[in-house]
N, C-alpha and C positions, 0 to 999 in steps of 0.2 A: 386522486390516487386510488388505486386499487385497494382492496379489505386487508390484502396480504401487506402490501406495503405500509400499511396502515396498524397492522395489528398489533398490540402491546405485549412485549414478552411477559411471561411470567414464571413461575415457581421453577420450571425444569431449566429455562433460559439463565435465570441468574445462577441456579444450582451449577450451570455448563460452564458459565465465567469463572465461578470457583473452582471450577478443575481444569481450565484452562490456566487460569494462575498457578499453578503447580509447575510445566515443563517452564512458564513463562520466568520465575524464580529460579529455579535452575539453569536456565541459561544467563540470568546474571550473577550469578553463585558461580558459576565458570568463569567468567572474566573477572575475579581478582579472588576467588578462594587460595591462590598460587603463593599470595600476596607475604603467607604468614610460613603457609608450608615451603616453603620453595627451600630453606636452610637447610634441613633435615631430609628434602629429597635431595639435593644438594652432596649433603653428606652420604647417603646412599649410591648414587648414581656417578659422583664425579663428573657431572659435566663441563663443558670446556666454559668462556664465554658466551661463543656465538650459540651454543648449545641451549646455554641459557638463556638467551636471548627470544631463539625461537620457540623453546617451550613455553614460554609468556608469551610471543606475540600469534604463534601458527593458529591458536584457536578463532581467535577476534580474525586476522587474514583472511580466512576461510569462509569465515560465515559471509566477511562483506562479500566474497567472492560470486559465492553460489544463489547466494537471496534472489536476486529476480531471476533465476534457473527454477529455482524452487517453487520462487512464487505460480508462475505460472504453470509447471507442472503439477501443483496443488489443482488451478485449474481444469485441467487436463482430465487428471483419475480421481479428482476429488479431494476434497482439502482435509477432511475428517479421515480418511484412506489414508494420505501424504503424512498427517499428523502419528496418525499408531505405526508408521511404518519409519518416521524421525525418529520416536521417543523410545519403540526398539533397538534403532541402532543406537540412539546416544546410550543406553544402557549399559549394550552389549560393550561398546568402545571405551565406554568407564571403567566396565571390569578389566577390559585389556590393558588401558591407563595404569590403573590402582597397583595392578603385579607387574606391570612391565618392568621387564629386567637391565636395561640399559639407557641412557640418555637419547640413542639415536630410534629407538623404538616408544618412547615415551613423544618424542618431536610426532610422530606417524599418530599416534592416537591422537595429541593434540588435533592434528591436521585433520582427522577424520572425525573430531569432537563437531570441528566448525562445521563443516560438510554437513552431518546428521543437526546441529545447532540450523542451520540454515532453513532448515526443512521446517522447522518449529515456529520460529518467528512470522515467517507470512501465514503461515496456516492457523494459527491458534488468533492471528487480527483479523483475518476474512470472514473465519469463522461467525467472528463476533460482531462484522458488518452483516452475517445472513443470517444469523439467532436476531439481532434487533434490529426490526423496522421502523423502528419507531426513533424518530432521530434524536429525541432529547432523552429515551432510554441508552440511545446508542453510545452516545459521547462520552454519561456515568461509566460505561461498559469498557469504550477505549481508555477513560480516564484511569480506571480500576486496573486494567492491560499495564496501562503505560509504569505504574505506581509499582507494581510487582517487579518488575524490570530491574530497576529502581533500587528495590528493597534487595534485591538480591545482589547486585553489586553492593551496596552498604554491608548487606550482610555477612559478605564472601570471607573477607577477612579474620570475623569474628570466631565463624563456624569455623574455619580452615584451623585456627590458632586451638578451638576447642579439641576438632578432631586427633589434632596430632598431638596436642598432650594426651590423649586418653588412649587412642592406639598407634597408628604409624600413619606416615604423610600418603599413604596408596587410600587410606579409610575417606578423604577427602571429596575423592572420585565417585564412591559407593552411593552414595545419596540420589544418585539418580534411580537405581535399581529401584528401591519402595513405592517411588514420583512413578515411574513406569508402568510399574503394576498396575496403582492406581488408574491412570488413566486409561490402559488399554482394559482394568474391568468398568469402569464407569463410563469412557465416551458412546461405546455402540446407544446406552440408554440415554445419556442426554446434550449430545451432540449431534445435531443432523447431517447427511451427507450433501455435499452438491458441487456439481462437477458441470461442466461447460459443454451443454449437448452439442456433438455433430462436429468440437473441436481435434485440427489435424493434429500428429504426432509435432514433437519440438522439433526443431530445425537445429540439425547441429552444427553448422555452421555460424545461427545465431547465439549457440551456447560456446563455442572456441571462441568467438567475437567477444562477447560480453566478459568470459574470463579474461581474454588479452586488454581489456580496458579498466575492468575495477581491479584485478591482482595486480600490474604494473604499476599502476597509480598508486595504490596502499602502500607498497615494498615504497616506492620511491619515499614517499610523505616519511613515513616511519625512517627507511635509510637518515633520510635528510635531517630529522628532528636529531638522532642518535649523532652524525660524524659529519653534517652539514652539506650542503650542496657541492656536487662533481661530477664529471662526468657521467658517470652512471644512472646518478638518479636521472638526469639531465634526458637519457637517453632513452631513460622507461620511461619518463613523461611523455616523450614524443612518440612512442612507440605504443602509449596509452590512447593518445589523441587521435592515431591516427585510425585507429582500432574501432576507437567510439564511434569517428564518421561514418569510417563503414559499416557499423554495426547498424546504429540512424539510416543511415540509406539505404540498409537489406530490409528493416523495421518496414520500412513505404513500401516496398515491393512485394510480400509477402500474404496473402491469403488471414493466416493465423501466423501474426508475430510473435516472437518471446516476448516482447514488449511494445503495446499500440504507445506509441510516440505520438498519434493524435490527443492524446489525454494533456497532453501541453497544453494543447489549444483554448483547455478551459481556465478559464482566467484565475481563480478561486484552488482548483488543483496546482497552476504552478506557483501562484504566491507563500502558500500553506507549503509549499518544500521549501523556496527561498527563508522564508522565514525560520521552518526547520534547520537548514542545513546555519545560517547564521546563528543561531541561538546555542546550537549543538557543538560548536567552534567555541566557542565563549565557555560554556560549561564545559566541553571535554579538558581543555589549556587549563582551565583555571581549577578543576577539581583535581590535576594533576598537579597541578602547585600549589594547591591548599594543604593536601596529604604529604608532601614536602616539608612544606612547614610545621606540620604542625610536628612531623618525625623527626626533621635536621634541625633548624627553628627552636623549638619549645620541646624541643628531644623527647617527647612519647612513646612509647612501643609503638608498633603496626597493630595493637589487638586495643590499644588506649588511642590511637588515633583513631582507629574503624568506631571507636566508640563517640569519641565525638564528634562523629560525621549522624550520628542519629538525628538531632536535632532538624539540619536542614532535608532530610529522609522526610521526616513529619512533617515538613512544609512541602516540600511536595506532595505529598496523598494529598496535605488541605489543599491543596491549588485542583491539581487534577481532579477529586472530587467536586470540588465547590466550584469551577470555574464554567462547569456543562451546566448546573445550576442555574446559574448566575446569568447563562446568554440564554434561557428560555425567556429572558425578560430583552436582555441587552445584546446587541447586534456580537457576535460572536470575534470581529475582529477588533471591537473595541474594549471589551475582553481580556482580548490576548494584546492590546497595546499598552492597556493600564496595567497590567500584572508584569509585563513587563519595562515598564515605566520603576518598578517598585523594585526590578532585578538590576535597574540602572545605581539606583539607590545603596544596593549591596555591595553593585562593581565600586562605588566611593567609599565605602569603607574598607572595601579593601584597599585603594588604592591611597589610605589615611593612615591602615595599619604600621606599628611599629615592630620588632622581635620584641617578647612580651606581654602581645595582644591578643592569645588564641581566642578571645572570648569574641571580640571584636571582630575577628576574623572568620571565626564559624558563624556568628550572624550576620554578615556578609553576606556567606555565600549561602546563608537558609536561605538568603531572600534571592540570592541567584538561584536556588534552586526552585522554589516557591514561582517566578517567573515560568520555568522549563518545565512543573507541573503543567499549567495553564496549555503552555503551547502545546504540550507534549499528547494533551487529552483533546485540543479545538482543532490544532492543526493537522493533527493525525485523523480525528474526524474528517475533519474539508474533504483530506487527500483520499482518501476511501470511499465515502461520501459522496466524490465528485464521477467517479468510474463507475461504470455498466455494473449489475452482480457477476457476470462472467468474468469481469476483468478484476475484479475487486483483490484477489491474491496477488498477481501480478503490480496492482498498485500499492497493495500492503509493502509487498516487497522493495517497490521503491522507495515506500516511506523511510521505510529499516535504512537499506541502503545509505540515503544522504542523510541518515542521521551517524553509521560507521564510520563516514566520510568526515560528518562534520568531527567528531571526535577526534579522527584520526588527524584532522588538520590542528585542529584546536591544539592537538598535545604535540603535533610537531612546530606551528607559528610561535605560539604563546610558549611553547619550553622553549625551543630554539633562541628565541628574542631573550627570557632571561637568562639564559647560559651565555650569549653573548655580552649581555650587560654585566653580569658577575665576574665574566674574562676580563673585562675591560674596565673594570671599577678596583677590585680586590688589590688590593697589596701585599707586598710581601717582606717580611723581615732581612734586614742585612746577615751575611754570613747564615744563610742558609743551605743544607745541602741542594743542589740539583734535582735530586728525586723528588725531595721533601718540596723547591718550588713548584715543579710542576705538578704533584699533588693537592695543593692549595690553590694552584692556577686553572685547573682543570673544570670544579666542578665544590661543590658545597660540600656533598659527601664525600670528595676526595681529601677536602680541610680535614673532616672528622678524624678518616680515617689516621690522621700523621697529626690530630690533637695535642697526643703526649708530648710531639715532638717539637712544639712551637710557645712559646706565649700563648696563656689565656686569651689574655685582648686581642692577638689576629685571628682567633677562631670567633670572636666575639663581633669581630670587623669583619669578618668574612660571611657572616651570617647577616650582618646588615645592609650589609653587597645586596648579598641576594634577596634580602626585604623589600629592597631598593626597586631591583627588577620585577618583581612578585606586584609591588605598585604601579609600576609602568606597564605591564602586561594589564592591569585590571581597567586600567585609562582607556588604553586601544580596545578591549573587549569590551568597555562599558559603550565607548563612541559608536562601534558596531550593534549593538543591542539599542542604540537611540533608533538607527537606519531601519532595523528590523520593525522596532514601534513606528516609527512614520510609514514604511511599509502596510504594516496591518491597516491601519487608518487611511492609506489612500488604496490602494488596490482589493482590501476583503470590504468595504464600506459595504457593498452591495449582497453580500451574505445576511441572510434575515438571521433573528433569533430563532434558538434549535425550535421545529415545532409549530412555528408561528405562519401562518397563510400568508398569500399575497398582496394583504390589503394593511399589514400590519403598520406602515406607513404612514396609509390613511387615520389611523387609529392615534396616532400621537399628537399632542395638545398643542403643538408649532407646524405642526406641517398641514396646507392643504393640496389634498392630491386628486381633484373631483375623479370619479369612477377609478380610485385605486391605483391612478397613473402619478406616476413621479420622472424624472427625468431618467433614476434608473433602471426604474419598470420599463419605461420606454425603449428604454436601450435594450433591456432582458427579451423585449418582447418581440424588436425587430429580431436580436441573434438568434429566438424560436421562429419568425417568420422567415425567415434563411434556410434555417433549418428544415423547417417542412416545405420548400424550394427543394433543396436538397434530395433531402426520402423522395420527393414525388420523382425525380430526376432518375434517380437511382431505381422505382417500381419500375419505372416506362423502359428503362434497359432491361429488366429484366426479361419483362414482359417479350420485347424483342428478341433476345436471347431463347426463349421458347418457342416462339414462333419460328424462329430460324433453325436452331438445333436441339427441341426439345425441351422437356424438363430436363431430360439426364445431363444437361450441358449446361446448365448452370451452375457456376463457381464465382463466388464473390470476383474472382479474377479477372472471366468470362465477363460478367457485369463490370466490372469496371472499365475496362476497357471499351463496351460497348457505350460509358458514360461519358468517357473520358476524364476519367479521375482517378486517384491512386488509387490500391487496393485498399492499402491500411482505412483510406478515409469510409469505403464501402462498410468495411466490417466496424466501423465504430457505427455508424447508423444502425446497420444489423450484422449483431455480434456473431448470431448465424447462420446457418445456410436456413433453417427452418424460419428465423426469423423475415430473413430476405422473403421466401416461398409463400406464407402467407400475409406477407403484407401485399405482393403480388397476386398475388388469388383474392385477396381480402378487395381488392379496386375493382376487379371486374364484378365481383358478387356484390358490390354495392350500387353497382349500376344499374343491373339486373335487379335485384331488390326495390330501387326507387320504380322503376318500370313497371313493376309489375304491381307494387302499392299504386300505385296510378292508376293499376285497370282494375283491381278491387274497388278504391274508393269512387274510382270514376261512375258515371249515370250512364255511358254507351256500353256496346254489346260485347261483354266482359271473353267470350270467347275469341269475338275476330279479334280483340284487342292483343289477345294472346298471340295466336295467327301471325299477326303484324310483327310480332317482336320475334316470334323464331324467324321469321321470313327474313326478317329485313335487316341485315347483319350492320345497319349503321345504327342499332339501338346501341351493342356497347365498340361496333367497330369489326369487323370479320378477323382483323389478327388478333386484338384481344379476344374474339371470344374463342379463335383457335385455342390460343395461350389457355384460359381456362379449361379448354375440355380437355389439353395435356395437364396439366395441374389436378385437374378432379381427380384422372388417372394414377396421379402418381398417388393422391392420395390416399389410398388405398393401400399404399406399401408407406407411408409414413403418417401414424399417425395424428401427428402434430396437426395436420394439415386437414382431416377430416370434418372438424366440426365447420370451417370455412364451406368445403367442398359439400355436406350437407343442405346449404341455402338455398341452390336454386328449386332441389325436390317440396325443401321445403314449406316455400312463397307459392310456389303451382299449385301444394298438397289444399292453402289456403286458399286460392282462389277457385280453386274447384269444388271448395265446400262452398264456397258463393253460387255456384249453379249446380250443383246438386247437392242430395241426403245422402244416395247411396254410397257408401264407403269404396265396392266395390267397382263402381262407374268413376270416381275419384282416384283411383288409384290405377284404375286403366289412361286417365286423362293424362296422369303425372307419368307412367310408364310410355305413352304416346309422343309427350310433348317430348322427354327425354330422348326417344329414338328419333326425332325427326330431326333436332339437333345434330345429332349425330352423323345423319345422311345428311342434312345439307354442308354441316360445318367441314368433316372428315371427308366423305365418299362423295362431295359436291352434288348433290342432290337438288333439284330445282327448289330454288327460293321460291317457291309465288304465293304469294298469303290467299287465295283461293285455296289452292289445291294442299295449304296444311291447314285449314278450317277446317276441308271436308274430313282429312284423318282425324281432324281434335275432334271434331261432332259425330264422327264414328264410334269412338272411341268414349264416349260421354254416355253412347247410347239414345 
C-alpha cells in the first residue's frame, strides 16, 4: 500500500466524524420525530387520511428514491461540496415545513426533506471512507456513522413529544437550522474535498431509470403492507422490474455510469449487501411491531415507549463500536455471524413473549438490535471498502439504498403477516354492532379504538391475537437471520481481519499455509492474476487506440471496444481517463527504462548502445513508441500525466553523465537524442544506428 492508504487519521479526522454525526442524527430524527407531533399538527392542519399518510411516508420515499442519484453526483462535484449544499437545503425546507400552512404543502416539504435527506446520507459515508485509510480506524468511524442514525430515530419520538409541549409541532422541524450552521462553519476546516477527476456529467436517462425502479418498488411495498396486494401494487412491481433491467443494461454501456454494476462482481461487496438487506427486513418488521406493542400491548405513551426503546439504542453503539474492535483479531465475517447468532437469540424471546412481557420483549430486541450494530459497522465497511475511492459515494449510496429497501419490506412482510394473522385469529362478541365488528376485525388499534364499546376480555383477546402474530413474525425473522449467519461464514470467510496482511493465516496455530498460501490465498491470487490479464489487455487497446486516432481519441468507450469488452468493465480497472492514460504511457516508459538501465550498467559502448535503441524501433515496438510520443504530448496539457512522460529525458540525462562531466554536453546529448526520436518516429526519418551515433557524438562534443 501506498503511505496515503496507509496513513492513520488523526485529531482533525475524528474531530470531522463528529460533525458529520450531526446531519447523520438529523436525518434519523426525521424519520419518526412525526411520531409524537403528528396529533397537534393534525389538529392544526386538518389533514385527510391519505394526507396523513404521505406526510409520514414522502420523507423516507424520497430519500430511498434519490440516494444513488446522490451518491454519485457527490462523486461528480465532490462529496464535501454535495454535503454543505444538502444540509442547506435540508435547513432551508425545514423552515418551509415548520410554517407551512396547509396539509398539501406540508406533503411538498416532506418530499423535498428526502430529496435534500438523500444528499446527506452518501456524502457524510464516503466521506468517512476518504478521512480513514486506515481500515481498522475506518470501520470505528462507520460504526460511530451507523450508531448516530440509530440514535436519532430512537430519538425522534422523544425530542418531537419535548418539542411540542414547549412550543408548537412546526418547532420540530427547526433543529436542523443550528445542525446547519454548524456544519457549513466547521466542514471547509475539517472535512476534505474529493471529487472523481475527469468524471462525465450524469446521464439523465440513468437518473429517470433509477427513479422509475426504486419509487415504484417503495410505493408498491408500502401500498401493499397498508391495504394488501392488487392490482396496482402488482403493476408498479413490474413496471419496477422492468425499469431496473434496463437501468442494468444502460449501467454496461456507458462510459461513466450512475452506477458501476461491475462492483457485484466482488464477492465480499455483494454478500455484505445481502446480508444487509436480510438483516434490515428483520429489524425494520420487527421494530415496527415492537413499538406496537409496547403502545397497543402494555399501552404506553409514544414518548414512554421511545423511552423504552433506549436500551436496545445502547446495544447497538456496543456492537457497532466493539465489533471493528473485535475483527482486528477475528475474520470480520465471523463477526458478523456470531453477533448475529446472539440476534437469533433475541428473535426467541420474542417469539416466547406474552402481553405483559415488555421487559422480555425489549430485551429481545436489544439483542436484535446489538446484532444490526455489528452488521451495520462490518458490513457497511465491506461495501465501501470493496469500491474504487471514486466510486466510494455511489457505493455508500447503495449501501443506504438496500438497507431503505430492507426496511421498507421488513415493515411491509412482517406487519402484513401479523395483520393477517390477527384478521384471522380475533373474535368477536355476539350482538355486536357492525361498525363495532369491523373495528375489532380490522386491526389492534381499531379494538382500542370501540374499547368502551366491548367487554374487557375481547380487547384483552384481541391483544393476544396480535401477541400471537408478533411471535410468529419473530420465528420467520429469526429463520431468516440464521441464513444471513450461514451466509457470513461461507461466502465473507475469505475477508481477513480489519488491518491484518496477507499472511495472517499463516500466523494462526492450526493452519499451515507454507509461503502464506492457503486455498483462499490461492484463489485471491489467481482472481489478481486475471486481473492483471485484464489491465494488460485493456493498456495494449489503448495503446492502439493512439496509434490509430491519437491521444485525443481515447475514451474508455473507444478502448473498449477496441478490447472488446464492455465499457463499464474498462472504467472499473480505470476509473479514469487519466488513470487509463498513464497506465498506458506508464508500459512503454518502462521498456524504455529497462533498455536503457541496460546500457548504463552494461561494459559496451554506452553511446552506440543508445544509437541502437532510437534506431531500431523494435526495442519498445514502432507503434508503441508512436503511442508514447503522442502521450508525452499530450502531457503537457494534462498534468497527471507528466511525471510518466518526464522518464525518458530522464534515463538519457543519466546515461550521459556516464560519458561525460559536462552538464552542458549532457544536455545537448538529451536534447539530441530527443529530436532524433522525433524525426524518425513522426517525420520518418532514417532509422540507421550509424547515422544517429554520428548526431549523438556530435552532439556529446
Amino acid at each position: 500500500m501506498t503511505e496515503v492508504a496507509t496513513r492513520r487519521a488523526g485529531l482533525r479526522e475524528w474531530a470531522g466524524v463528529a460533525l458529520l454525526a450531526l446531519p447523520t442524527v438529523l436525518l434519523g430524527l426525521d424519520v419518526t420525530v412525526l411520531y409524537l407531533v403528528l396529533p397537534s399538527m393534525a389538529a392544526a392542519l386538518d389533514p385527510s387520511a391519505t394526507q396523513t399518510l404521505w406526510i409520514m411516508d414522502a420523507y423516507g420515499f424520497f430519500i430511498a428514491g434519490f440516494l444513488i442519484t446522490m451518491g454519485t453526483l457527490g462523486d461528480r462535484i465532490g462529496r464535501r461540496r454535495l454535503l454543505m449544499i444538502g444540509v442547506t437545503a435540508f435547513a432551508a425546507v425545514s423552515v418551509f415545513a415548520a410554517f407551512a400552512p396547509s396539509a398539501g404543502l406540508l406533503i411538498l416539504a416532506r418530499a423535498l426533506l428526502g430529496i435534500a435527506g438523500a444528499t446527506l446520507m452518501p456524502s457524510t459515508l464516503s466521506l468517512i471512507s476518504n478521512m480513514f485509510g486506515d481500515a481498522r480506524q475506518r470501520a470505528v468511524a462507520i460504526g460511530i456513522w451507523a450508531t448516530m442514525f440509530a440514535l436519532g430515530m430512537a430519538a425522534g419520538p422523544i425530542v418531537g413529544g419535548a418539542l411540542v409541549d414547549a412550543f408548537w409541532w412546526g418547532a420540530a422541524f427547526l433543529l436542523a437550522v443550528p445542525i446547519a450552521v454548524v456544519v457549513l462553519v466547521a466542514a471547509p476546516a475539517l472535512l476534505p474535498e474529493y471529487a472523481e477527476p475527469g468524471a462525465g456529467a450524469l446521464d439523465p436517462a440513468s437518473v429517470a431509470l433509477s427513479l422509475a425502479t426504486i419509487l415504484p418498488l417503495i410505493y408498491a411495498i408500502k401500498h401493499t403492507a397498508a391495504d394488501g396486494l392488487g392490482f396496482g401494487t402488482v403493476a408498479l412491481a413490474v413496471l419496477a422490474v422492468i425499469a431496473g433491467i434496463a437501468f442494468v443494461r444502460r449501467q454496461r454501456r456507458l462510459a461513466s455510469p450512475l452506477l458501476d454494476v461491475t462492483l457485484f462482481g466482488n464477492r465480499a461487496f455483494s454478500a455484505a449487501l445481502a446480508v444487509l438487506l436480510i438483516v434490515l427486513v428483520g429489524v425494520g418488521g420487527t421494530m415496527y411491531l415492537v413499538t406496537l406493542y409496547l403502545q397497543l400491548v402494555e399501552n404506553r405513551t409514544p414518548l414512554v415507549a421511545g423511552l423504552w426503546m433506549g436500551p436496545p439504542a445502547v446495544a447497538m453503539f456496543a456492537a457497532a463500536i466493539g465489533a471493528p474492535l473485535i475483527a482486528r483479531r477475528i475474520p470480520p465475517g465471523t463477526v458478523m455471524a456470531v453477533t448475529l447468532g446472539i440476534s437469533v437469540l433475541g428473535y426467541a424471546l420474542l417469539a416466547l413473549a406474552d402481553a405483559g412481557d415488555p421487559v422480555q420483549v425489549v430485551t429481545g430486541f436489544a439483542f436484535v438490535y446489538l446484532g444490526l450494530g455489528a452488521v451495520a459497522a462490518l458490513g457497511t465497511d465491506m461495501v465501501v471498502g470493496a469500491a474504487p475511492p471514486t466510486k466510494s459515494g455511489s457505493a455508500a449510496a447503495l449501501s443506504e439504498t438496500v438497507q431503505e429497501l430492507g426496511i421498507a419490506v421488513g415493515v411491509a412482510v412482517l406487519g402484513s403477516l401479523t395483520t393477517a394473522l390477527y384478521r384471522a385469529g380475533v373474535s368477536t362478541p355476539a350482538n355486536v354492532e357492525p361498525a363495532v365488528e369491523a373495528q375489532l376485525t380490522e386491526s389492534l388499534g381499531g379494538a382500542l379504538s370501540v374499547a368502551d364499546r366491548v367487554p374487557a376480555e375481547v380487547v384483552r383477546a384481541a391483544q393476544d391475537t396480535f401477541v400471537t402474530g408478533v411471535n410468529i413474525a419473530a420465528v420467520i425473522a429469526g429463520v431468516a437471520i440464521v441464513v444471513a449467519a450461514v451466509l457470513c461464514l461461507t461466502t465473507l470467510r475469505h475477508v481477513r481481519p480489519l488491518g491484518a496482511d496477507e499472511c495472517w493465516a499463516a500466523r494462526l496455530p492450526s493452519t499451515h499455509t507454507g509461503g502464506c498460501m492457503n486455498d483462499e490465498d490461492r484463489s485471491i491470487d489467481g482472481r489478481k492474476a486475471r486481473g492483471n490479464k485484464r489491465r494488460a489487455e485493456i493498456i495494449e487497446a489503448t495503446l492502439a487506440v493512439v496509434t490509430r486516432d491519437g491521444a485525443a481519441g481515447v475514451t474508455h468507450r473507444t478502448v473498449a471496444t477496441q478490447a472488446g469488452i464492455t465499457t463499464s468493465l474498462t472504467t472499473y480497472y480505470f476509473a479514469t481517463l487519466d488513470d487509463l492514460l498513464i497506465a498506458a504511457l506508464s508500459s512503454v516508459a518502462d521498456v524504455y527504462t529497462a533498455r536503457i538501465r541496460g546500457i548504463i550498467d552494461g561494459s559496451g559502448d554506452k553511446l552506440r548502445g543508445l544509437a541502437e535503441l532510437i534506431a531500431d524501433s523494435a526495442g519498445v515496438g514502432r507503434e508503441r513508441a508512436l503511442a508514447e510520443r503522442e502521450l508525452s504530448t499530450l502531457a503537457a496539457r494534462r498534468p497527471a500525466l507528466a511525471p510518466v512522460a518526464r522518464r525518458w529525458r530522464e534515463h538519457v540525462a543519466d546515461l550521459a553523465a556516464t560519458l561525460t562531466d559536462d552538464p552542458d554536453a549532457g544536455a545537448a546529448l538529451v536534447a539530441a537524442s530527443d529530436g532524433l526520436c522525433t524525426a524518425i518516429l513522426v517525420d520518418n526519418a532514417p532509422a540507421d544506428t550509424d547515422y544517429v551515433h554520428r548526431i549523438l557524438a556530435r552532439a556529446l562534443g
